[in-house]
N, C-alpha and C positions, 0 to 999 in steps of 0.2 A: 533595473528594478522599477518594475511601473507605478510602487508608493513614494518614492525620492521624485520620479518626474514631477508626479501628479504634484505632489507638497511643491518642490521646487516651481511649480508654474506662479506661489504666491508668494512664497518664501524660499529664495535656494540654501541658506542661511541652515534655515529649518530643517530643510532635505536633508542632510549632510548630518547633521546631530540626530535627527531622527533613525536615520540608517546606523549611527553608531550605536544607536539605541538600542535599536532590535537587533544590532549584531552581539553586544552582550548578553542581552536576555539571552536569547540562544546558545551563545555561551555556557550559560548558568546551568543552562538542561545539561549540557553534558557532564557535571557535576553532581545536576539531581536531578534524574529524568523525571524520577515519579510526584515532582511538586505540580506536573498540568492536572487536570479534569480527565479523567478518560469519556469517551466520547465511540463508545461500542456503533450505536445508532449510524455513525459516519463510515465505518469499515472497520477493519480487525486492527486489533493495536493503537487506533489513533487516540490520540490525547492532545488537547487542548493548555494554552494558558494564553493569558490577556495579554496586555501590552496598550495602556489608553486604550481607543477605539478599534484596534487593531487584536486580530487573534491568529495566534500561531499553534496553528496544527504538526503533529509528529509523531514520529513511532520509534520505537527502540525495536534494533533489529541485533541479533547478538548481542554483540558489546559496543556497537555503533548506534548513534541516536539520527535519524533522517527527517531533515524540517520535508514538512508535506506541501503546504502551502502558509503562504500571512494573507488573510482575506481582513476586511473591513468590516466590522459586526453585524452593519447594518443587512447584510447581504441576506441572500436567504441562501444558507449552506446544506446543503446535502450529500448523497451518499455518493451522486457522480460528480462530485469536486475533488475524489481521491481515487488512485490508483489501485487498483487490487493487488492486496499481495501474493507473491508467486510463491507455494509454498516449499517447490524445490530451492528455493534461493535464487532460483537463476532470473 
């Protein structure tokens, strides 16, 4: 995970709780998908929520929720930072 590295280069301490971090947040979606942002603009389905400086993009596909990417706010995120969905499912 290249946000655990990055952190971990100042704090590996940090790394390691931070990744616990964002592993329950994403957790939590799968509880309550519809608490992100939808985020049309970016692709079909994705939906956004925070995390500090960090944002996690995702989609609900059936009854399964699929993290998309965790980009850094600052970024400049667009529409080819996510994968199109295949509408056969496949």
């Amino acid at each position: 995970m290249d946000i655990a590295i990055f952190i971990a280069q100042d704090n590996p301490n940090r790394a390691l709780t931070f990744v616990d971090e964002l592993q329950g947040k994403c957790d939590a979606l799968g509880g309550a998908p519809g608490i992100g942002t939808s985020r049309p603009e970016l692709g079909e389905g994705i939906r956004m929520l925070p995390h500090g400086r960090y944002l996690i993009f995702y989609r609900e596909a059936h009854k399964d929720l699929r993290i998309e990417r965790i980009l850094h706010g600052s970024r400049d995120i667009g529409y080819d930072d996510f994968e199109a969905i295949d509408p056969t499912g496949g």
